[in-house]
C-alpha positions in Angstrom: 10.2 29.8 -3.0 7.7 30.9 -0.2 7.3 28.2 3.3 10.6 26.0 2.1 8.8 24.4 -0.3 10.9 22.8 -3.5 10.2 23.9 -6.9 9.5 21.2 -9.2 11.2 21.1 -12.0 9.3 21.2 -15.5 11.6 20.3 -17.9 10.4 19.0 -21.2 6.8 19.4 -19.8 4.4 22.3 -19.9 2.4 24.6 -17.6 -1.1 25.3 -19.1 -2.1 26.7 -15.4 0.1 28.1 -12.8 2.4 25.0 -11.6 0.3 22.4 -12.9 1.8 20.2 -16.0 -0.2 18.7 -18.9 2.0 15.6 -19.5 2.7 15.3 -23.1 1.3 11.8 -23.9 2.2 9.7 -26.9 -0.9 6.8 -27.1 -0.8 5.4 -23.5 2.8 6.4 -22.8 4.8 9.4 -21.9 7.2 10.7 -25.0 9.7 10.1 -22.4 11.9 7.1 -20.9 9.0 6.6 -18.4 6.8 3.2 -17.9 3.8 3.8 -17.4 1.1 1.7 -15.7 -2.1 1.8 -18.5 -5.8 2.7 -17.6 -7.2 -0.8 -18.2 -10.6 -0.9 -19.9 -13.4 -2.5 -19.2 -16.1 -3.2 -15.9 -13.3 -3.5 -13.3 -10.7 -0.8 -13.4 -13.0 2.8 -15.0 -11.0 4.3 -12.4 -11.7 7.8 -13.5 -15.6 8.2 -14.0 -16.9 11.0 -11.6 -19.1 9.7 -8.5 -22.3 11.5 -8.8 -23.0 14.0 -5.5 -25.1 11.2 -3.2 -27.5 13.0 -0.4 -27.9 14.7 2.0 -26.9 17.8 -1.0 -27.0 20.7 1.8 -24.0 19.7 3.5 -21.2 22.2 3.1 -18.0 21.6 4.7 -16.0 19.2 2.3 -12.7 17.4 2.4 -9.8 16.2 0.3 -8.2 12.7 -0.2 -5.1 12.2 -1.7 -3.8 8.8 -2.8 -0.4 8.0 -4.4 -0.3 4.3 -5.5 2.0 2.1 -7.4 0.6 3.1 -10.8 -1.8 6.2 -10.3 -2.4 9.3 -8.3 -5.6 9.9 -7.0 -8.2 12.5 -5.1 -11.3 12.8 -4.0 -13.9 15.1 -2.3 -16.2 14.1 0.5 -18.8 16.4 2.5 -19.3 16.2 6.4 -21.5 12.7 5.6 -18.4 11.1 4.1 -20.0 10.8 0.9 -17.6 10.9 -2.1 -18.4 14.5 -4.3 -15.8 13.4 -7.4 -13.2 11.2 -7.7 -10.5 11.4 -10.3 -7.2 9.6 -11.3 -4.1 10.3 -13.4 -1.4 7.4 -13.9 2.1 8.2 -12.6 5.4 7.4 -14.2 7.6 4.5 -13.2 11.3 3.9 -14.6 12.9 0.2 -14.3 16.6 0.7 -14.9 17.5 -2.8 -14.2 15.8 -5.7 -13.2 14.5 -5.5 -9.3 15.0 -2.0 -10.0 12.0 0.3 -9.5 12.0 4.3 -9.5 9.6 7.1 -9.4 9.3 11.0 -9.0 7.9 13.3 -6.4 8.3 15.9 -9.5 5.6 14.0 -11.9 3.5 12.5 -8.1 3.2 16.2 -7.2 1.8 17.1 -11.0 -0.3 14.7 -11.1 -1.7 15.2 -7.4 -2.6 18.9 -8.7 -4.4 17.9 -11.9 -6.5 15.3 -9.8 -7.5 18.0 -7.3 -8.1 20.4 -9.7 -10.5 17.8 -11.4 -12.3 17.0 -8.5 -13.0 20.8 -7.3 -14.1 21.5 -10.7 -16.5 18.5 -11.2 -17.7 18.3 -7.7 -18.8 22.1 -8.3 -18.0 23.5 -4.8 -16.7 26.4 -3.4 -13.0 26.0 -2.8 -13.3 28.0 0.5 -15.8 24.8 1.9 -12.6 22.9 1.8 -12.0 22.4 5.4 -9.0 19.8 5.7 -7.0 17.8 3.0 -5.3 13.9 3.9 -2.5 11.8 2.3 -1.5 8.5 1.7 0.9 7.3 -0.6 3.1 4.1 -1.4 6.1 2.8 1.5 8.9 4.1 -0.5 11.7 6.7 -0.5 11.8 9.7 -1.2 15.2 11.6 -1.1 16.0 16.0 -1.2 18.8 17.7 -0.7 19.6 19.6 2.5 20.6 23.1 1.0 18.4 23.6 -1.6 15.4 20.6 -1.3 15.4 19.8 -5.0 14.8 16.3 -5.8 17.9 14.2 -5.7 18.3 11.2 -7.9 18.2 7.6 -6.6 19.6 6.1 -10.1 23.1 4.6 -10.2 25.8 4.1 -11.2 26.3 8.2 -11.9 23.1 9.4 -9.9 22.9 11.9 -12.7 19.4 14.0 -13.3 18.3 14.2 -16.3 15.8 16.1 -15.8 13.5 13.3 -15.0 13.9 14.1 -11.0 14.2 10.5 -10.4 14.2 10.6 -6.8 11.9 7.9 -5.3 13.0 4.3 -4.8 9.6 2.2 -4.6 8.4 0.1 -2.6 8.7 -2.6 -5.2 12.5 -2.3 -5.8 14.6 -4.8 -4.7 17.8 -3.4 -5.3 19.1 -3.5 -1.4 19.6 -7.8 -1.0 23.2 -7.6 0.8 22.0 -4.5 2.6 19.0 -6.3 4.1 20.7 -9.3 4.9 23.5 -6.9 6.8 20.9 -5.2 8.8 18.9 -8.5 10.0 22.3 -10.5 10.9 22.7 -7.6 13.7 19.4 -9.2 15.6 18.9 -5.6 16.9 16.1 -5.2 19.4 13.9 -3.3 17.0 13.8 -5.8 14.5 11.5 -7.2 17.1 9.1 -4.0 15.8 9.1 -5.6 12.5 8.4 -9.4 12.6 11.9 -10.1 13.7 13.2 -9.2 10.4 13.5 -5.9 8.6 11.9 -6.2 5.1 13.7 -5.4 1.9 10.8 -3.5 1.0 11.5 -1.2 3.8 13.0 2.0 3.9 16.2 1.8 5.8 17.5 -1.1 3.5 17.1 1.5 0.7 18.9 4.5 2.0 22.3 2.5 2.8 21.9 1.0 -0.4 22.6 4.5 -1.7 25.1 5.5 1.0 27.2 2.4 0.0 27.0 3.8 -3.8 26.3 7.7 -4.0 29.5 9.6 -4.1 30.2 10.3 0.0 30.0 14.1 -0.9 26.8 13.1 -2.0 25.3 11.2 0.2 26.1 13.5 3.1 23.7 16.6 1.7 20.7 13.9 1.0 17.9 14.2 3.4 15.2 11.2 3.4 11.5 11.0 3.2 9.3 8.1 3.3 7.1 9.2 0.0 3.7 10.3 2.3 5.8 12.6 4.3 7.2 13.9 1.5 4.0 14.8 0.4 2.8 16.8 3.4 6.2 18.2 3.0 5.6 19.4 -0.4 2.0 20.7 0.7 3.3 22.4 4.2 7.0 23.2 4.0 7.6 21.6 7.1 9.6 18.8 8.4 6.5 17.0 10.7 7.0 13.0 9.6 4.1 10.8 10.8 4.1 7.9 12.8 2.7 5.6 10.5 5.9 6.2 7.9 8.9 6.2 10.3 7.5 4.0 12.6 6.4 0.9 9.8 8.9 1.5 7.8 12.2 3.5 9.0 12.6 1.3 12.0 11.7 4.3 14.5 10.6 3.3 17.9 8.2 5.2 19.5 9.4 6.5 23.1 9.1 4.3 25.9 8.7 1.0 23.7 11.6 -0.8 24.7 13.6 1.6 26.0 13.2 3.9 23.4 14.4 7.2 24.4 14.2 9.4 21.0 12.7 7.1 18.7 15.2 6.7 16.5 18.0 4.0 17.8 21.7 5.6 17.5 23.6 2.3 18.0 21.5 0.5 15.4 22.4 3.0 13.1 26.0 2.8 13.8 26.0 -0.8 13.6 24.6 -1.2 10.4 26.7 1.4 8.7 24.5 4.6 9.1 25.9 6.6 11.8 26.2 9.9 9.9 22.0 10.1 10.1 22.5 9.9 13.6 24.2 13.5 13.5 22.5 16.4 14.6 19.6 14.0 16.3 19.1 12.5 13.3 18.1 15.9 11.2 18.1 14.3 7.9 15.8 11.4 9.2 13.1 14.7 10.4 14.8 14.8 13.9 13.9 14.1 17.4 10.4 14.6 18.2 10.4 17.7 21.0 14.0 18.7 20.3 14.4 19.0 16.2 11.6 17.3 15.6 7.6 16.6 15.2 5.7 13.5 14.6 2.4 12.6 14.4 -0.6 10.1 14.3 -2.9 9.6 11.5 -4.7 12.7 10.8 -3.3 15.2 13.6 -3.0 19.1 11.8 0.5 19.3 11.0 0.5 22.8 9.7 -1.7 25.0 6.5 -1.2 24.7 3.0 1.6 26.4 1.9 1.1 30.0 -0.7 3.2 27.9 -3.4 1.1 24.7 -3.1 -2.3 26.3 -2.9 -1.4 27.7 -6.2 -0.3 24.8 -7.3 -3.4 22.7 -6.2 -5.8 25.6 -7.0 -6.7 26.0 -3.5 -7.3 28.7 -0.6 -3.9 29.2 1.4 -3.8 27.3 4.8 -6.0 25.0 4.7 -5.6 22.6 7.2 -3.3 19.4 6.3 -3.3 16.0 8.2 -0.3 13.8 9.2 -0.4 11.1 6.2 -0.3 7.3 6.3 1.1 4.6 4.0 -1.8 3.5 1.6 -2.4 0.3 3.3 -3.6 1.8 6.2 -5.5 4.9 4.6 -7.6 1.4 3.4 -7.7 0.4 7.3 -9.3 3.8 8.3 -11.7 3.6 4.6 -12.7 -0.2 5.1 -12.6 -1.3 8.9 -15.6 1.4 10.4 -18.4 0.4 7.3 -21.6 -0.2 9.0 -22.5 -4.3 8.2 -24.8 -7.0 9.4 -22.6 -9.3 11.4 -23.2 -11.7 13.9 -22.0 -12.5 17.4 -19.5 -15.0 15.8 -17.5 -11.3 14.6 -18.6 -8.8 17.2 -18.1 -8.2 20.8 -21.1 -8.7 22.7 -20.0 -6.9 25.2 -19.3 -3.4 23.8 -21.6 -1.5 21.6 -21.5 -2.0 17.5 -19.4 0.6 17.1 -17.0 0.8 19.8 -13.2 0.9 18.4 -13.0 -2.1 20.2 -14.8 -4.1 17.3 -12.3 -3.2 15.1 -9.7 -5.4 17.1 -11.7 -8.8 15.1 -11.8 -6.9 11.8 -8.8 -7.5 9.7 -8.3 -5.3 7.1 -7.0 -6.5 3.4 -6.2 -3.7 1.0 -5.5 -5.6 -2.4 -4.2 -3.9 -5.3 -0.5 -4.9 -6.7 -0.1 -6.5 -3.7 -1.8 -6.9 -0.2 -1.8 -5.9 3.2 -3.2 -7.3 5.5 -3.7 -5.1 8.9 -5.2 -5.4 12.0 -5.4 -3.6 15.9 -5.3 -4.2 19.4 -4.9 -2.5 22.5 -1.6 -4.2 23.5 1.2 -5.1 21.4 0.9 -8.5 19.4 4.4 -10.6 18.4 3.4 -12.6 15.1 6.5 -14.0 13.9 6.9 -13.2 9.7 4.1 -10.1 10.3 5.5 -6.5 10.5 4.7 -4.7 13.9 3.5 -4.4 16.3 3.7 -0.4 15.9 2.3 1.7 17.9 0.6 5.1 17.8 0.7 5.1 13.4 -3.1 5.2 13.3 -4.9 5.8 16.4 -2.5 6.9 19.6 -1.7 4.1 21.9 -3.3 1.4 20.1 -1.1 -1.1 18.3 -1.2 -2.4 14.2 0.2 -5.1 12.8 1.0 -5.8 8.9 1.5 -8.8 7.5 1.1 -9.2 3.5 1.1 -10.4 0.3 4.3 -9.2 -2.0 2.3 -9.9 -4.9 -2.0 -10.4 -5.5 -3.0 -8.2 -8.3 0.5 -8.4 -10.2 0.6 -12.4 -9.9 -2.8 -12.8 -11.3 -1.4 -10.5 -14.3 1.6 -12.2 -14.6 0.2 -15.7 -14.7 -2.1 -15.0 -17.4 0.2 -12.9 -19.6 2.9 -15.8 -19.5 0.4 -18.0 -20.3 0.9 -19.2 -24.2 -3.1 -18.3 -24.9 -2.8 -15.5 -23.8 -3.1 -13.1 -27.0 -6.3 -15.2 -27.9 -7.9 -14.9 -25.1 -7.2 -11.1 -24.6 -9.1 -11.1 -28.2 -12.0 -13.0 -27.0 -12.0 -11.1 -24.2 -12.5 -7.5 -25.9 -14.5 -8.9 -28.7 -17.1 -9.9 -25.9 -16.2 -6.3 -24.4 -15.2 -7.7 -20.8 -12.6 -7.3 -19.3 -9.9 -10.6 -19.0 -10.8 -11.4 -15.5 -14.6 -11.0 -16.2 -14.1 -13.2 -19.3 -12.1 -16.0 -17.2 -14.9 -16.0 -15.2 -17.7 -16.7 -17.4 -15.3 -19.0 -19.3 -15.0 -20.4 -15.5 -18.4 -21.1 -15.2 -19.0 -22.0 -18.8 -16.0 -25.0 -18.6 -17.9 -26.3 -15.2 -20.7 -26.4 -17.3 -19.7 -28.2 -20.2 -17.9 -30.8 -18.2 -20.6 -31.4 -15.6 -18.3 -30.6 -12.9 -19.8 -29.9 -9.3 -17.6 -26.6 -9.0 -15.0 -25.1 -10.7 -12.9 -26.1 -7.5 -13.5 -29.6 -8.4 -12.0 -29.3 -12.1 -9.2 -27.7 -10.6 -8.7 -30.4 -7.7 -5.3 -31.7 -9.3 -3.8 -27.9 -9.7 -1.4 -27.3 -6.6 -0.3 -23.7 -7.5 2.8 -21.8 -5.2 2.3 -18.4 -6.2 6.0 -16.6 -4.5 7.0 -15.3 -8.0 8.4 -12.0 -5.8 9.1 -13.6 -2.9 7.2 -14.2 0.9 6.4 -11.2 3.1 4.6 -13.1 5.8 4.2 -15.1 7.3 7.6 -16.2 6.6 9.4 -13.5 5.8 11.7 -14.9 3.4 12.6 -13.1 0.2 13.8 -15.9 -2.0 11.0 -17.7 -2.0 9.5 -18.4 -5.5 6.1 -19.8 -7.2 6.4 -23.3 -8.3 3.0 -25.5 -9.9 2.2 -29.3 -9.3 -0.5 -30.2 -12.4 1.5 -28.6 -15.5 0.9 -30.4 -19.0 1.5 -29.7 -22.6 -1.9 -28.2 -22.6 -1.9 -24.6 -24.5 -5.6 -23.4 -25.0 -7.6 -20.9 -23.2 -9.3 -23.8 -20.9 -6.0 -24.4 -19.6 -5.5 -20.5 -18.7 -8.7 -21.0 -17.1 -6.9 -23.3 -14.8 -4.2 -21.5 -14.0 -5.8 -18.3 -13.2 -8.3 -19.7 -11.0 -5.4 -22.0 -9.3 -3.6 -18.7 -9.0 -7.0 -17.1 -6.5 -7.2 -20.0 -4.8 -3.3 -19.8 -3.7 -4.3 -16.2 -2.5 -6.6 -17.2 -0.4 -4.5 -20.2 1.2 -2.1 -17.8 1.7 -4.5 -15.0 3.3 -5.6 -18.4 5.3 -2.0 -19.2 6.4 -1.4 -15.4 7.5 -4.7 -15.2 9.6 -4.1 -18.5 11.3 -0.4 -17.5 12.3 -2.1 -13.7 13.3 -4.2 -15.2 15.3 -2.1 -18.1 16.9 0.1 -15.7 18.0 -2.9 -13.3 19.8 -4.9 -11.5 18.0 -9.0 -12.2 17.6 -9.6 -11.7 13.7 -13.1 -13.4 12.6 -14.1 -11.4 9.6 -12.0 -9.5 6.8 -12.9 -6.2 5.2 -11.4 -6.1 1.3 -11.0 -2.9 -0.5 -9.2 -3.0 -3.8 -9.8 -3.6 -6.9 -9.9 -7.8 -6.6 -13.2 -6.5 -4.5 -14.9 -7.1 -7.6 -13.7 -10.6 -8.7 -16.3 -12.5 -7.2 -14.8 -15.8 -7.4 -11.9 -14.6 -5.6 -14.0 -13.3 -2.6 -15.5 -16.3 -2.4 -12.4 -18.2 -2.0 -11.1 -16.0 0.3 -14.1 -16.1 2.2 -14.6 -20.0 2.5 -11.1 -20.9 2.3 -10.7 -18.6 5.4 -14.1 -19.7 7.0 -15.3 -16.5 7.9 -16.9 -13.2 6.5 -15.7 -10.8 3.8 -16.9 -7.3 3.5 -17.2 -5.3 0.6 -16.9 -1.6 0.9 -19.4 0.5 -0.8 -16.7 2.9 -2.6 -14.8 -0.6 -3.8 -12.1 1.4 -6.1 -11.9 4.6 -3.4 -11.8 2.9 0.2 -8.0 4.1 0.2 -8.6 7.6 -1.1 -12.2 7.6 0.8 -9.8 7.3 3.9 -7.2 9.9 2.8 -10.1 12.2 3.0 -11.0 11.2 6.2 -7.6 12.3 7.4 -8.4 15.5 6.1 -11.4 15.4 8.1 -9.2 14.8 11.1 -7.0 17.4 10.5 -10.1 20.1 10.0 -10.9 19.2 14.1 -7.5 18.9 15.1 -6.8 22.3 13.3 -10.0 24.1 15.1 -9.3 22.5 18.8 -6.1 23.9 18.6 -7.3 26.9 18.0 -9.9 26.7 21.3 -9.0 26.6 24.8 -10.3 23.5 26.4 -11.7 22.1 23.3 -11.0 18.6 22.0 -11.2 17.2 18.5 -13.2 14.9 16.9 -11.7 11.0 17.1 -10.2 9.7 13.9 -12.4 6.2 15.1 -15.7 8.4 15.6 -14.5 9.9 12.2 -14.6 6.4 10.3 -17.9 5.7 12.2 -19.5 8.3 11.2 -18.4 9.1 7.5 -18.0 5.2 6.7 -20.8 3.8 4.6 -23.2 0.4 4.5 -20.8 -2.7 2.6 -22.0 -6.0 1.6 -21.1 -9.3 3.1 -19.7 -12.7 1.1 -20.5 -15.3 3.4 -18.5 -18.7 3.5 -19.7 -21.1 1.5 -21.8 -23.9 2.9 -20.3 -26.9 0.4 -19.2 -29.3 2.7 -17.9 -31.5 0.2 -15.9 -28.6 -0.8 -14.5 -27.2 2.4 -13.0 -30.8 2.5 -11.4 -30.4 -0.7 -9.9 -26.7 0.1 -8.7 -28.2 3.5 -7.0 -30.8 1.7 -5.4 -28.4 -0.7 -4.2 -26.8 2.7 -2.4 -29.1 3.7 -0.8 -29.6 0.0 0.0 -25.6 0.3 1.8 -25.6 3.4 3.4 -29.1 2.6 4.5 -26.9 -0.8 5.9 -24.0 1.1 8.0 -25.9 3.9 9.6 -28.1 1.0 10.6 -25.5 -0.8 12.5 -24.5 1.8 13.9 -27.7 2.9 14.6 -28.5 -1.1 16.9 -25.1 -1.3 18.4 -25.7 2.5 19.6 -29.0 1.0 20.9 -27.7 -1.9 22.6 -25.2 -0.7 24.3 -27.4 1.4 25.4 -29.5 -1.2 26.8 -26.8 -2.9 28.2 -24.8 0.2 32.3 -25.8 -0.6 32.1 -24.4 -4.3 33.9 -21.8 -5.5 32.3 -19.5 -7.4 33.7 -16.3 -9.3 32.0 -12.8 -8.8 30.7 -11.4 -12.0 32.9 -9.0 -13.4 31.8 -5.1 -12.9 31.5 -3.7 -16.3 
C-alpha cells in the first residue's frame, strides 16, 4: 500500500465505493458481536440533520473536521467564516468483553470517518478541490499496530486473537489496568507531577503494560502504540508525526526543557515501571525522539498531505493539507473558548483587548458528553492537586492547559434513570408525548413544582443529598474507587420519584463542577465564567445549576452538538496556513488563537440565578457534598483498617 499506510481489513463487510464500507446493520445493531451506542431520538440528540449553508455564500476555501467520540464518528465542513457547510454522523462500534472492559477499532473509526466525509462533501455541494486543510480529534485511548506490517493488532485477552473484528483500540473508558496504575503512581516519579500527581487509569501508559504483562512477549515486542488521534493522522498521512496534545496528556511525555526533560520521553521512568523495551531505539514504538527519530507537534501545525490511499478512501484530492490532532476535549477548548459574548468586567481583562488570547486564561472550558472535561490556560504552569497538567505546548505553543474532569456526566444521568424502577413507564410517557426523556423530566419537573406549590424544584428536592462517583473520581481527588452513594432514598417507585433522582443527579454535577473550579482556582488559576459545549448544553435546568451553583456565567455555543467537530475543522484551518508558510520564505501562518477568533461564532449566556433564598440552600447542600465525599473516604480508610490482618484467597484463574 502507497505512503505506509495500513489496509483495513473488510472482512464480513462490504465496499459499495472504493474503500468505503456500508456496515450491514440489523435494526440499531451491527449483525456482528459489536455494541453499539443508538442514535437517540427526539429534540436533543438529531445528531445527523444537515446544517443549512449560513452567509456570507461566496466564500470558497473550505475545511474539514473530524471527530471520533465514545459512540459516533463525525465530520463537518466550514468555509473561511467558520460557518458549518454539513455536518454528518455515523455511530461506531464498541465491544465489552468483560466488565471495566472497553474495546474499539481503528478498522470500523476509519470506515466510518470516510462515509461521514463523503456525506458532508456531497451535501455541502462543494468542489472537493476548495478543500484547503482537514483536522482531527478523537477519544484518549489506545491505539495499537504492528511494526512490520501496520495492521491492526488486537488488544483482547486472554488469546489476543483477531477475528476479524480488528479489535485494536483500548478506550478511554476501560478500566482493565487497576494493579498497573497503582504500580506506576507508587514510583512518585517526577512526571507524575505533569499529571495531577497521579497518573490516571484512564491514561495511556497504564494500558500499554497492561498488555505487555499479558500479550505473548513475542508479541508484545512487534506492537507499536498510538494514542487513537494520532493514529488517525497516521492513517490519513502515513507518517509517524504524534501531537503534543496526545503524548504529552496522556503518555506521560515531557516536553524538553520541563523539568529536565531532555527527549521528552523519560527512560528511567520507563524502566522503573516495567517498560524499558519502548525505550529502545529512542523510544521508536512510542513515535521517537522529536529531531532524531521523531516529530511532534502543536494543535493544528501541517504534519504532512493526504495520502493517495486515504484520498481514495475519503473521496478527496491527494495532499491536502492535514493538521496535528488533539484529544476531543480540547478540539471543544479551541470550538467553545474564542465565541464572541457579552460579558462583563467581572470575566474579562480590562486591561487587554476583548479578544486578546489572554482572555481565555478566565474562560474555563467544559466539554460534556459521556463524561466532562473541564480545561483551562495560562501562561505559566499551574499545580492543581487531583487536575491533570499542567501540559505544555498541546494547544497553543508555550502556553500551559490543565484538565481536570468529570469520569461520568452524560452516562450517570443515563444510568440513574434507567436503574430507576419507573423507568419503562416513564420512557412510554415520554415518546407518547414525543419528547425526549430529559425533556419530559423536565416538564414533569416543572409540572410537580407546580402541583405542590413548591418555590423551586430545588426546594422539593432539599432533603435529596445525591454522590454521583458510580465510575469513580477524576478530580479533584483523583481517586478511582470512589463510588455514588444517596442520602433521601424511600420505598417510593413512581415517575415523581425519578423526577427526584434525576434532578438530584444535575445538581451533584454541578457541585462537583463547583468543587473542581474552586480547587482550580485555589491553586492559581483566574476562571470566572465557563463555556459548555455538549450535548447537556441543551438541558436547561442543568445549565442553570451549573451556572448558580458555580456563581458565575455559562456560555452556550451556537453549533451546541458540533463545538468539538466545529474545532476539528478549525485545525484543518490551521494546517491550510501552516502548510502555505512553509511553502513561502519569510512568511508566517495564521495563529490557531486568531483562527478561533475569527471563525468562532456569537453564543448565549445563562446567568446565575438571583434567588437568594436559593443560593443559601445550594451552599448548604455544599457543604453536605463535600461532607459526603471526605466520609466516604474516611468510612473505607476505616474499614479497611479493620479488615487489614485478613486473609483472603485469590480467585482461582479459570
Amino acid at each position: 500500500m502507497s505512503s505506509g499506510v495500513p489496509t483495513p481489513r473488510r472482512q464480513g463487510s462490504q465496499i459499495d465505493s472504493p474503500g468505503v464500507r456500508t456496515p450491514r446493520r440489523q435494526g440499531s445493531q451491527y449483525e456482528t458481536g459489536g455494541v453499539r451506542t443508538p442514535r437517540r431520538q427526539g429534540s436533543m440528540y438529531e445528531y445527523n440533520k444537515p446544517i443549512k449553508p449560513l452567509e456570507p455564500p461566496n466564500v470558497l476555501d473550505h475545511y474539514i473536521g473530524i471527530d471520533v467520540g465514545t459512540g459516533s464518528a463525525r465530520a463537518c465542513i466550514i468555509d473561511e467564516a467558520g460557518d458549518i457547510k454539513a455536518l454528518a454522523a455515523e455511530d461506531i462500534k464498541l465491544w465489552k468483553p468483560e466488565v471495566g472492559y472497553y474495546e474499539q477499532s481503528t478498522t470500523d473509526i476509519w470506515h466510518c470517518i470516510c462515509q461521514c466525509v463523503r456525506r458532508v462533501v456531497g451535501e455541502a455541494a462543494i468542489d472537493p478541490d476548495s478543500i484547503k486543510g482537514i483536522g482531527f480529534d478523537a477519544t484518549c485511548s489506545l491505539a495499537v499496530f504492528h511494526t512490520d506490517t501496520d495492521e491492526p493488532v488486537t488488544v483482547t485477552g486472554p488469546d489476543f486473537w483477531n477475528d476479524g473484528e480488528d479489535r485494536n483500540v483500548i478506550l478511554w473508558l476501560d478500566h482493565r489496568p487497576e494493579e498497573e496504575t497503582d504500580k506506576i503512581n507508587a514510583t512518585n516519579h517526577k512526571l507524575l507531577k505533569y499529571v495531577g500527581g497521579k497518573m490516571s487509569i484512564e491514561m495511556e501508559i497504564p494500558k500499554a503494560l497492561w498488555l505487555k504483562n499479558n500479550m505473548p512477549p513475542e508479541l508484545f515486542e512487534k506492537c507499536k502504540f498510538y494514542d487513537l488521534t494520532d493514529a488517525l493522522t497516521h492513517l490519513a498521512t502515513g507518517n509517524e508525526v504524534r501531537s503534543f496534545c496526545s503524548t504529552v496528556c496522556k503518555q506521560g511525555y515531557v516536553p524538553v526543557g520541563v523539568e529536565g526533560s531532555e527527549k521528552g520521553w523519560q527512560e528511567d521512568f520507563f524502566e522503573e515501571i516495567g517498560l524499558g523495551d519502548l525505550a529502545q531505539d529512542n523510544f521508536k514504538r512510542m513515535g521517537g525522539v522529536h529531531g532524531v527519530n521523531g516529530k511532534y507537534a502543536s494543535a493544528g501545525d501541517h504534519i504532512g498531505g493526504l495520502c493517495r490511499t486515504a484520498a481514495l478512501q475519503l473521496g478527496l484530492p491527494v495532499g491536502i493539507p492535514v493538521g496535528s490532532g488533539v484529544i476531543d476535549a480540547y478540539a471543544g477548548w479551541v470550538g467553545t473558548v474564542g465565541a464572541k459574548v457579552k460579558l462583563t468586567g467581572d470575566e474579562l481583562n480590562p486591561d487587554q483587548p476583548h479578544n486578546d488570547v489572554s482572555q481565555a486564561f478566565s474562560r474555563l472550558a467544559a466539554v460534556a458528553g459521556t463524561s466532562t472535561c473541564h480545561l483551562a490556560m495560562s501562561r505559566n504552569p499551574v499545580f492543581v492537586p487531583g487536575v491533570w497538567g499542567p501540559y505544555r505546548d498541546v494547544v497553543l505553543p508555550e502556553f500551559w492547559m490543565a484538565e481536570g474532569g468529570q469520569s461520568a456526566t452524560g452516562e450517570l444521568l443515563r444510568h440513574v434513570l434507567d436503574i430507576h424502577p419507573a423507568y419503562s413507564e416513564t420512557l412510554a410517557l415520554a415518546r407518547a408525548e414525543d419528547k425526549h426523556i430529559y425533556d419530559f423530566m423536565n416538564s414533569h419537573l416543572e409540572y410537580m413544582r407546580e402541583q405542590r406549590g413548591a418555590p423551586t424544584i430545588s426546594y422539593m428536592a432539599r432533603h435529596y443529598f445525591f454522590y454521583g462517583d458510580f465510575w469513580g473520581n477524576r478530580s479533584p481527588i483523583s481517586d478511582a474507587s470512589m463510588r455514588g452513594a444517596m442520602i433521601g432514598i424511600d420505598s417510593d417507585k413512581s415517575t415523581d420519584n425519578m423526577a427526584m433522582w434525576y434532578y438530584a443527579t444535575m445538581e451533584f454535577i454541578a457541585m462537583q463542577t463547583r468543587q473542581i473550579i474552586e480547587q482550580m482556582n485555589k491553586a492559581g488559576h483566574q476562571i470566572s465564567s465557563i463555556f459548555m459545549s455538549g450535548s447537556q448544553c441543551q438541558n436547561p435546568i442543568l445549565m442553570d445549576l451549573i451556572s448558580t451553583i458555580c456563581q458565575m456565567p455559562v456560555l452556550i455555543p451556537r453549533y451546541v452538538h458540533a463545538a468539538v467537530v466545529h474545532g476539528a475543522a478549525m485545525l484543518g484551518a490551521k494546517a491550510a496556513s501552516h502548510a502555505w508558510a512553509l511553502s513561502v520564505p519569510g512568511a508566517e501562518s495564521e495563529t490557531l488563537w486568531s483562527i478561533m477568533d475569527r471563525m468562532s461564532k456569537t453564543g448565549r449566556v445563562v446567568e446565575p440565578g438571583r434567588n437568594k433564598k436559593e443560593k443559601a440552600l445550594f451552599d448548604a447542600k455544599y457543604e453536605v457534598f463535600l461532607e459526603l465525599c471526605n466520609s466516604q473516604q474516611a468510612f473505607r480508610s476505616k474499614v479497611d483498617k479493620a479488615v487489614d490482618s485478613w486473609e483472603v484467597e485469590a480467585p482461582s484463574a479459570e
